[in-house]
C-alpha positions in Angstrom: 237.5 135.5 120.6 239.0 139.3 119.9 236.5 142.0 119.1 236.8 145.3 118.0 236.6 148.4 121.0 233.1 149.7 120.8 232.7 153.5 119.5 232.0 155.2 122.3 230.5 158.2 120.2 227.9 155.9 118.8 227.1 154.7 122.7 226.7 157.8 124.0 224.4 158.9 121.2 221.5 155.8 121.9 218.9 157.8 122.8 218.7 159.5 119.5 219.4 156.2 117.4 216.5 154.9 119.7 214.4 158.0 119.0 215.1 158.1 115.2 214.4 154.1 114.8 210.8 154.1 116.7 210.3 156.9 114.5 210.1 154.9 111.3 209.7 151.8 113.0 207.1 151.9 115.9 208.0 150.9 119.5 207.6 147.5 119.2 209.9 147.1 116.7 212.5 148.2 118.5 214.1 146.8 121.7 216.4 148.5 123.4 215.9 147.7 127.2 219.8 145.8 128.9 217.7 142.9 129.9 215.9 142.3 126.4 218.5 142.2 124.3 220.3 139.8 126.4 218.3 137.7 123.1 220.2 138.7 120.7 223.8 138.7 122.1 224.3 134.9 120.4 223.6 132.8 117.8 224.4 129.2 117.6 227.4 129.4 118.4 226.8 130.4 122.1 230.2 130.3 123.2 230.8 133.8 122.1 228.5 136.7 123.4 228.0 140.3 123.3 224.7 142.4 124.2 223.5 144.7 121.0 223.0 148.4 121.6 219.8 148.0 119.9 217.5 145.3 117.9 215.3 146.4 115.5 212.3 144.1 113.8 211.4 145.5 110.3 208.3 144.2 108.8 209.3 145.2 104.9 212.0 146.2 102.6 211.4 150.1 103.0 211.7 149.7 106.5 214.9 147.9 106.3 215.9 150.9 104.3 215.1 153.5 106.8 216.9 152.0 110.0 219.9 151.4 107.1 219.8 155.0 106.3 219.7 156.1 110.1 222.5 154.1 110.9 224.6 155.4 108.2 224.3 158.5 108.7 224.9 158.1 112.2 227.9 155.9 112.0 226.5 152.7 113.4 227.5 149.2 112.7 224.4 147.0 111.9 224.7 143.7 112.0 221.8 141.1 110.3 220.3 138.3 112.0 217.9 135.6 110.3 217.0 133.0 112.9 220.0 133.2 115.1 220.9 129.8 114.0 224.8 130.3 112.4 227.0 128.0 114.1 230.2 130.2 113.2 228.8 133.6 115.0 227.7 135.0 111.6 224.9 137.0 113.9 227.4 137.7 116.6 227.0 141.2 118.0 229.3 144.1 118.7 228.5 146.4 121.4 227.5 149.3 119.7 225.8 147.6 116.9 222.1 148.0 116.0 221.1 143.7 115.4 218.6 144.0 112.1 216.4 140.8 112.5 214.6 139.6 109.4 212.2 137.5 111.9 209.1 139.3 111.2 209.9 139.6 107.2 208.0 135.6 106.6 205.2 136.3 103.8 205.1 134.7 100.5 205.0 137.5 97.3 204.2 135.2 94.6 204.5 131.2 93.7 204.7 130.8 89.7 204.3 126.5 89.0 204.4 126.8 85.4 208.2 128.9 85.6 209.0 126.9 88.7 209.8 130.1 91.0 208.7 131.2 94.4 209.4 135.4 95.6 209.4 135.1 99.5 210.3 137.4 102.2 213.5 136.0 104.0 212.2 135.8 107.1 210.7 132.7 106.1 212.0 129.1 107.1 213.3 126.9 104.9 210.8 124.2 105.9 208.2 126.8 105.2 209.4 127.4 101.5 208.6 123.8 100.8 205.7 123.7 102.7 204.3 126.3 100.5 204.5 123.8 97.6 204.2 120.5 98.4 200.8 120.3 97.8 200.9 121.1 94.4 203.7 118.5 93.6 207.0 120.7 94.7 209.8 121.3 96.8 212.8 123.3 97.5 215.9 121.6 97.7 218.2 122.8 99.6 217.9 121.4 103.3 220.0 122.5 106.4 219.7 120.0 109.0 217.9 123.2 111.1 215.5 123.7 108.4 212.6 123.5 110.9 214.1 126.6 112.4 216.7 128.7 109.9 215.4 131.6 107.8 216.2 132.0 103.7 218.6 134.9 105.0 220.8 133.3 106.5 220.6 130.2 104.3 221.7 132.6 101.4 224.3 134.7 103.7 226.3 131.3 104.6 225.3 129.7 101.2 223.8 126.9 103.3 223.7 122.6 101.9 222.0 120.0 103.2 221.5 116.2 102.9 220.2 116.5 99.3 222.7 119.2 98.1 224.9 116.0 96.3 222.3 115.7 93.8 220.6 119.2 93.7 223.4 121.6 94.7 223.6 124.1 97.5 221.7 127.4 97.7 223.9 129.1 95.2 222.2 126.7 92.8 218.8 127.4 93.8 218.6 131.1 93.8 217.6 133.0 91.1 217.1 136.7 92.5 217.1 138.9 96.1 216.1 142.3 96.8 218.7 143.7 98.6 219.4 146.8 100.8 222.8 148.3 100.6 224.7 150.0 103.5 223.1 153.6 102.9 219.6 152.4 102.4 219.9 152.3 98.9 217.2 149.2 97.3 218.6 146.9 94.2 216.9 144.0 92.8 219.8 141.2 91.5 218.7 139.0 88.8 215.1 137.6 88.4 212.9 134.5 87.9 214.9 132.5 85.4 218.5 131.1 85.3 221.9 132.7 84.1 220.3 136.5 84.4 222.3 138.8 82.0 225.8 140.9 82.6 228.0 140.0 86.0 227.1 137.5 88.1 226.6 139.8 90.8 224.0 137.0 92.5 226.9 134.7 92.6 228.8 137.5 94.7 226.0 137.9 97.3 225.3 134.5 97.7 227.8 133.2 100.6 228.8 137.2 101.4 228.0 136.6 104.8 225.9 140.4 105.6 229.3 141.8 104.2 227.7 143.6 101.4 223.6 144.2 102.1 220.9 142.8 103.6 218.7 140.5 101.2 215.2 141.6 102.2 213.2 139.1 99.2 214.4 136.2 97.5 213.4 134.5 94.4 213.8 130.5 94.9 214.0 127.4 92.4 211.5 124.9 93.2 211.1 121.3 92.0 209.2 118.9 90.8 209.0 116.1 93.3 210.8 112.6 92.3 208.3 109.8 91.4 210.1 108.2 94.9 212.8 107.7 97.2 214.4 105.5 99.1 217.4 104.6 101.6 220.0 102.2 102.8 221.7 101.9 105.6 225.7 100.6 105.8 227.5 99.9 108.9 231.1 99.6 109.2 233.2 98.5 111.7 236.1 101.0 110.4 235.9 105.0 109.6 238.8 104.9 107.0 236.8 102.1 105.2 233.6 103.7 105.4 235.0 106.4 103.7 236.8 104.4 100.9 233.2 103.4 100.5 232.0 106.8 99.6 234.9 107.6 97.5 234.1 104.2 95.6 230.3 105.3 95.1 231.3 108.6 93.7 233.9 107.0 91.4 231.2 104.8 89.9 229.3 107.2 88.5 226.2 106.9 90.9 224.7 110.4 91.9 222.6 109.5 95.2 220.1 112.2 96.3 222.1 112.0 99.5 225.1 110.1 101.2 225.1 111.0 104.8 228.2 109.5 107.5 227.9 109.3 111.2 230.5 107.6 113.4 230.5 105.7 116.3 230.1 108.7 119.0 227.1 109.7 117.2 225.5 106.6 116.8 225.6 105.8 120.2 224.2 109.2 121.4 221.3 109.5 118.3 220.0 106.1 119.8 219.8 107.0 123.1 218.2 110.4 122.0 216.1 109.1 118.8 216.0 105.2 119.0 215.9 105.0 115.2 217.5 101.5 116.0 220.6 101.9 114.5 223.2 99.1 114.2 226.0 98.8 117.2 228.9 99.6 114.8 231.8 102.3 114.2 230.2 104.0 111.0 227.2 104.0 109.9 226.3 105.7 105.8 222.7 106.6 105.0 222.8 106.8 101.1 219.2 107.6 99.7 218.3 107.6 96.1 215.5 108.3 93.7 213.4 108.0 90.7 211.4 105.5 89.6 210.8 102.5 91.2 212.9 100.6 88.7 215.5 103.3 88.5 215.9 103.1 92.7 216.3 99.3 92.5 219.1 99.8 90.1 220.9 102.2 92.0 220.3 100.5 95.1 221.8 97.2 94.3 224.9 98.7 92.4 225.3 101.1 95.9 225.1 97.6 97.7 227.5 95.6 95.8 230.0 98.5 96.0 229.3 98.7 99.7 230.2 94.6 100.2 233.6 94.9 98.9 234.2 96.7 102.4 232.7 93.9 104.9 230.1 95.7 105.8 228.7 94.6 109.3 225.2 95.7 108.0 223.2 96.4 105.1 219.7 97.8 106.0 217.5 98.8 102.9 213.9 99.9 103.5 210.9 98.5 102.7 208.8 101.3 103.3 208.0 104.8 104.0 207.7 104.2 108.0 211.6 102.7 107.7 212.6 105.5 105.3 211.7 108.1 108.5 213.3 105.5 110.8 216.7 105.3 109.1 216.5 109.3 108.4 215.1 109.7 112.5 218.4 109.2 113.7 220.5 111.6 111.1 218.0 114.7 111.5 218.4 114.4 115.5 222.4 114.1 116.1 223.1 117.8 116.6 220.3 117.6 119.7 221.4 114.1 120.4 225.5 115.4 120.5 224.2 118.9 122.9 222.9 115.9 125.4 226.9 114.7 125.7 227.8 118.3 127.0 229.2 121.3 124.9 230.7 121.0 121.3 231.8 123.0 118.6 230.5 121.9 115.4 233.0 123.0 112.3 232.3 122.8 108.2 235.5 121.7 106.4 235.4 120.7 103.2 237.8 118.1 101.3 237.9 116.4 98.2 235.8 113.2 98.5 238.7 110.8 97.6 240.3 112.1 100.7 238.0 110.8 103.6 239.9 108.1 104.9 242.9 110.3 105.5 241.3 113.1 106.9 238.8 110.5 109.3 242.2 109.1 110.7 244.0 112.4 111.1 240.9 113.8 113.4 240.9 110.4 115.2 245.3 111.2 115.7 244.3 114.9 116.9 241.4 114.1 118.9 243.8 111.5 121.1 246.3 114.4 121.4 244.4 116.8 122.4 242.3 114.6 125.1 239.1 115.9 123.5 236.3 113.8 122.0 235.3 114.3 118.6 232.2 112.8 117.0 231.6 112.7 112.9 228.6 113.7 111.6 228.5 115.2 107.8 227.3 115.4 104.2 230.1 112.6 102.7 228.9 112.8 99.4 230.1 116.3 98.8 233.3 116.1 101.5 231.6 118.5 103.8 232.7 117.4 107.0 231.3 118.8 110.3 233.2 116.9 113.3 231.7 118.3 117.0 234.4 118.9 119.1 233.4 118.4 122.9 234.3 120.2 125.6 233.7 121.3 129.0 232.3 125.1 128.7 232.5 124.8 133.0 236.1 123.8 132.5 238.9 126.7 132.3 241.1 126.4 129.6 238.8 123.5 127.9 237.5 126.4 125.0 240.9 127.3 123.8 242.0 123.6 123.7 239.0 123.3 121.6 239.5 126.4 119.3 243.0 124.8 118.7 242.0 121.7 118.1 239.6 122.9 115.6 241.9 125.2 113.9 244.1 121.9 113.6 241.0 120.5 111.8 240.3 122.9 109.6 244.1 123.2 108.4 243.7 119.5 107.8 241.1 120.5 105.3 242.7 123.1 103.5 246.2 121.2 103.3 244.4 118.3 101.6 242.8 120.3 98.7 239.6 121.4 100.4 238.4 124.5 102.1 237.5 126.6 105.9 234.0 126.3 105.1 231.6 123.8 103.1 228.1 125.6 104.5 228.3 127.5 107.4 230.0 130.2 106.7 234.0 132.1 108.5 231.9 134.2 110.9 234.1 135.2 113.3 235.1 131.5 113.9 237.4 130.8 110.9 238.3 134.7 110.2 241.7 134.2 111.5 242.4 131.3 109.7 241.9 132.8 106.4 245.4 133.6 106.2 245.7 129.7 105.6 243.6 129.4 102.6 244.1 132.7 101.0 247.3 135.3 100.0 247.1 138.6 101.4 246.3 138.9 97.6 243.6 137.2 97.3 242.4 138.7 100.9 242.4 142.2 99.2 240.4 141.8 96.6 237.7 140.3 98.9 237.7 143.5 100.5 238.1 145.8 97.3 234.5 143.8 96.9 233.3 145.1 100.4 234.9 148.2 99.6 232.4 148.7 96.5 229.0 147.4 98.4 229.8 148.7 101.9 232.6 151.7 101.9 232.4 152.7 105.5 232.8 149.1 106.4 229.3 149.4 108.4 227.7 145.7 107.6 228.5 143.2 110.0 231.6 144.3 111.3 235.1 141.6 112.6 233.4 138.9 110.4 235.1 137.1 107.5 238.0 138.8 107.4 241.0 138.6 109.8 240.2 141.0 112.5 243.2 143.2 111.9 242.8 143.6 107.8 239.3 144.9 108.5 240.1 147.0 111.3 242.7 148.4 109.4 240.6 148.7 106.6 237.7 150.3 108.5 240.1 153.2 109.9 241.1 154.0 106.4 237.7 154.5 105.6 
């Protein structure tokens, strides 16, 4: 993967960019050594690396300010990092980059029940957001399968999903208001604590922006009341294509599950030799979880199963109690670690319309078999977000590019069908160059006319998003 030439202006001039920064920061705060921050030179996706010149730790919004202010007047790229955990390279270094980490930025400013809002610092975890609240009766919705680990920043850069985001909507939904820090240093606050905040619906442009425009320092968050219950079923298949009709089918009904989740036959096998939920031996397996009421889940329950037995299911499991529930869910929450014990993969995030599922699960099958690389299916089918791990052997020369083309492949597949590059992850660098296939140079420009009003020196998170020639272009207009 191409990346811009470092400045070599900005490397020679570390020592005073590490002066200035322990300044306002304090030494620990800043790490500088070669062999510390060897930390930061990944995220997720850990086939691409590159060693910072400089992490910095901030512990509030002014001080996010002053290392934005030094940089800027110093000409240095920043890029910002929540907990590392993007699986496009949306934290992926440049040489001469200072990384900003939000790591240290976790406290919680204020928890209003009665207005259902919580102000936190985005450092936090999403787990921790709910954690916060459970105790009094809430939640908060949105739920990355690496909740346990990601931070809100990142979940509002990529405008993360979940599971749950059929019924509750993605992050975009549940954000009300951030604190942000532009490029200079300069400190806005974008909407508030309640819905639909008057004038442009400049929230709905920095949601999903990637680091491209600021660095969201303090969020305010939707929480929930908790449903009365819920409860799962698990279908197994003996056919993808079919599995999928069955989904399509569901949503065509009218039924809005809390969650309908799809996992094939590669990922089965490994989540039960990782998890042992005890899943069935089949080719596709759907978790589809609903709630409410205990009268309202029967309902939805039996019309879910009577949809699902005009596809010959090989097996319908529906629990009978909370111990099941976090059986049947076991094996879902663990098939990105089970997958990593097969060997390397590249997890993508196309999204498609729901009605095409069967098309798209036999197309990947067809390009898997050409390109003599195993692909397993793990995703979010309610919504059409699909996120099929490509592996590959990361020992094996020339096995990466036959990946990256197999995935570009996949993600054209999306597009062509009516979908999108990216459901929940985010371009990154790893779908920048396929841009170009969703958008017109058109549309491409006024993307950056955005950046161009946020960021003018084109300092934030630089060869993300954008195909790596627009912004370089762009940057040495600047």
């Amino acid at each position: 993967m191409q990346m811009p030439a470092p400045n070599t202006d900005v490397l020679s001039r570390k020592p005073e960019l590490v002066s200035k920064l322990r300044a306002v920061l304090g030494g620990q705060a800043v790490i500088d050594a070669p062999e510390e921050v060897k930390a930061y030179e990944c995220d997720a996706l850990a086939a691409y690396r590159c060693p910072p010149l400089v992490a910095v730790l901030p512990s509030t919004t002014e001080e996010v300010a002053q290392v934005l202010r030094i940089c800027f007047e110093m000409g240095v790229p920043v890029v910002p990092r929540g907990a590392g955990t993007s699986l496009a390279g949306g934290a992926l270094p440049t040489s001469d980059c200072v990384i900003l980490g939000v790591a240290r930025m976790r406290d919680v400013l204020e928890v209003d029940f009665p207005n259902r809002v919580i102000k936190v610092q985005t450092g936090i975890t999403n787990l921790s957001v709910t954690g916060e609240v459970e105790s009094d009766g809430f939640f908060y919705a949105p739920d990355p399968s690496s909740q346990l680990a990601c931070a809100i920043a990142g979940n509002i850069a990529m405008n993360s999903g979940g599971a749950h985001c059929l019924k509750y909507g993605v992050t975009t939904n549940n954000l009300l208001g951030v604190k942000m820090v532009l490029a200079d240093g300069e400190i806005v606050d974008i909407g508030g604590d309640h819905m639909d905040a008057s004038g442009l619906d400049l929230l709905g442009v920095i949601c999903g922006s990637e680091g491209q425009l600021g660095i969201v320092t303090e969020a305010t968050l939707r929480i929930l009341p908790k449903p009365e219950g819920a409860r799962p079923v698990l279908i197994g298949f003996d056919n993808n294509e079919v599995a999928g009709t069955c989904v399509s089918d569901i949503i065509k009904s009218g039924l809005i599950p809390v969650a309908i989740e799809f996992m094939d036959r590669p990922c089965i096998r490994a989540t039960e030799d990782f998890a042992k939920a005890g899943y069935p031996d089949c080719e596709a397996l759907l978790i589809i979880e609903v709630e409410g009421s205990d009268a309202e889940i029967d309902d939805q329950l039996a019309r879910i199963v009577t949809i699902a037995e005009r596809h010959n299911p090989v097996e319908i499991r529906e629990s009978t109690s909370p111990e099941e529930s976090a059986r049947i869910w076991l094996g879902r929450k663990s098939a990105f670690g089970a997958m990593g014990q097969l060997g390397d993969y590249m997890c993508l995030d196309g999204t498609i319309p729901v009605g095409e599922l069967p098309y798209v699960l036999k197309r990947i099958g067809e390009l898997s078999k050409d390109y003599g690389l195993g692909v397993g299916n793990v995703f979010h089918a309610g919504d059409g977000n699909m996120h099929p791990l490509i592996l590959y052997n990361a020992n094996k020369e020339g096995d990466l590019e036959k990946c990256e083309a197999l995935g570009a492949d996949i993600l054209r597949l999306c597009v062509d069908v009516g979908g999108c590059l990216t459901g929940e992850h985010g371009v990154g660098i790893e779908k920048r160059d396929l841009m170009t296939h969703q958008y017109t140079l058109d549309d491409l420009e006024a993307q950056m006319n955005v950046k161009d009003v946020f960021d003018p020196s084109w300092m934030l998170n630089p060869a993300k998003v954008f195909p790596l020639a627009a912004s370089t272009t762009r940057r040495g207009q600047l």
